[in-house]
N, C-alpha and C positions, 0 to 999 in steps of 0.2 A: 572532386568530392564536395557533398553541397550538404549540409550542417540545415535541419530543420527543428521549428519550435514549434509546441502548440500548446497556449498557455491560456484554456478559456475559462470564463466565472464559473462556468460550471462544473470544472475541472477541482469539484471539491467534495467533502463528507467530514460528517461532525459524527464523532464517535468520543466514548469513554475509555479511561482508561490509567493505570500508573505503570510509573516506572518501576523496574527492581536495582537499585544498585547494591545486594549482596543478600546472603540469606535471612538477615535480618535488619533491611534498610530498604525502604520503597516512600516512592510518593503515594499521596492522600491519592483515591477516585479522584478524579475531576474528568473534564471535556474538553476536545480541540475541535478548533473550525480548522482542518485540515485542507491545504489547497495545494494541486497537485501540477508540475508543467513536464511535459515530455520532449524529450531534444533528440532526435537520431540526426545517423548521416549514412547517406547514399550513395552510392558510386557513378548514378545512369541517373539519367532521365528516360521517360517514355518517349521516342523520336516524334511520335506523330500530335503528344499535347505538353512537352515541355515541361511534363509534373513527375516528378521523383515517388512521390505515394499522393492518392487521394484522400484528401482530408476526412471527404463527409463517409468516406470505406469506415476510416480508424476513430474518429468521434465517437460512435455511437457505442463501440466497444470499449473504448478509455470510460465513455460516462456509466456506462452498463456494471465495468467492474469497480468504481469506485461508489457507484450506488450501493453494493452489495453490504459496503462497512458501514453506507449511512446511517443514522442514529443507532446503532449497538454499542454495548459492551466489550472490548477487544482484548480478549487475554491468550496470552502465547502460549500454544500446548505444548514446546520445549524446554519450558523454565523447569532450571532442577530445584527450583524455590518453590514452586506453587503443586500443591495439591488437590485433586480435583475429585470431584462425587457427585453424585444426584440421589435425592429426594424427592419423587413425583415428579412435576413439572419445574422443578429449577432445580438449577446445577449450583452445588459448594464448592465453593472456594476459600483454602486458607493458605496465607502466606504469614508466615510466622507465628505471630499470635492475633491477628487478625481471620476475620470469619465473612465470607459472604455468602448469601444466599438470594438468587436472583435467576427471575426464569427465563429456561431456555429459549426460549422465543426470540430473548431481547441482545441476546454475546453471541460473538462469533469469534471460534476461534482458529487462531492463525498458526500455521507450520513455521513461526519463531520462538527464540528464546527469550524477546522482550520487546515489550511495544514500545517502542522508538521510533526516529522519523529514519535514523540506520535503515534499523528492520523492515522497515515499511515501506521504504524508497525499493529495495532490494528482492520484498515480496512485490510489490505490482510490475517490476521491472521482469520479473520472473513469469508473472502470470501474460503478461503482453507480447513474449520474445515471440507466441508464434504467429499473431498477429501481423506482425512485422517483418518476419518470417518469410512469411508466405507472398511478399512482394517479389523477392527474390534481390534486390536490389539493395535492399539495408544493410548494411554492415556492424551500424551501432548501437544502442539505446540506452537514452540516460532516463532516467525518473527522478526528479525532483519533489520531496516532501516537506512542505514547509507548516511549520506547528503554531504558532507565532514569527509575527513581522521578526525576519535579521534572524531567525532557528530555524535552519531547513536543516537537510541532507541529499545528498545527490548520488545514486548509484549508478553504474554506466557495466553495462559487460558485449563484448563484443559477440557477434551474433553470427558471424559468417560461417 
């Protein structure tokens, strides 16, 4: 079994976004420079080039789907906290006694219940299983979401 990483600079996306910790307790807006590593493990190798997955297959995919959070707004369309509407071209949002108003153009939202590096590890790990998938050969996949230096999270679900 052979345990691989791939942890490159570019393996990143700055998005907005808060926390919710309760129906009326969240952080301010703010932004993360979000940087992202992926770890799977394999059972084979390719006999004839000694490589478990090709890098530059799954690169272009890892960077494609963390491009897509790049500079947006990120609010989870599962929160039983947040309320949601549109007015013309931006979308409302309230959480509690807070009100936003900000166009669609600029959020994206995700199939969690809170933007967290949890949530986040879990959704790109979800979005890449069939990337990884389709080797035939992978067995694991971890995602690592780190928010700030020493605050990450790590999802990992097995794929076989």
């Amino acid at each position: 079994m052979w345990t691989l990483e791939l942890t490159k600079e570019k393996f990143k996306f700055a998005a907005s976004h808060f926390a919710i910790f309760g129906p009326y307790c969240g952080e301010r807006l703010h932004g993360h420079n979000y940087y992202v590593s992926v770890f799977f493990k394999a059972h084979s190798l390719d006999e004839k080039l000694g490589l478990a997955v090709e890098f530059n297959e799954v690169k272009p995919k890892i960077y494609e789907l963390l491009q897509s959070l790049d500079e947006f707004v990120l609010f989870p369309e599962n929160s039983p906290y947040l309320k949601f509407g549109e007015n013309g071209d931006n979308c409302e949002i309230q959480f509690d006694k807070r009100f936003y108003s900000i166009p669609k153009a600029d959020i994206r939202f995700l199939p969690v219940t809170n933007i967290s590096v949890e949530e986040l590890s879990r959704y790109l790990c979800e979005k890449l299983i069939p990337v990884f998938k389709s080797f035939g050969n992978v067995t694991e996949l971890s995602i690592q979401v780190q928010e700030t230096r020493g605050q990450s999270a790590k999802y990992t679900k097995n794929i076989e």
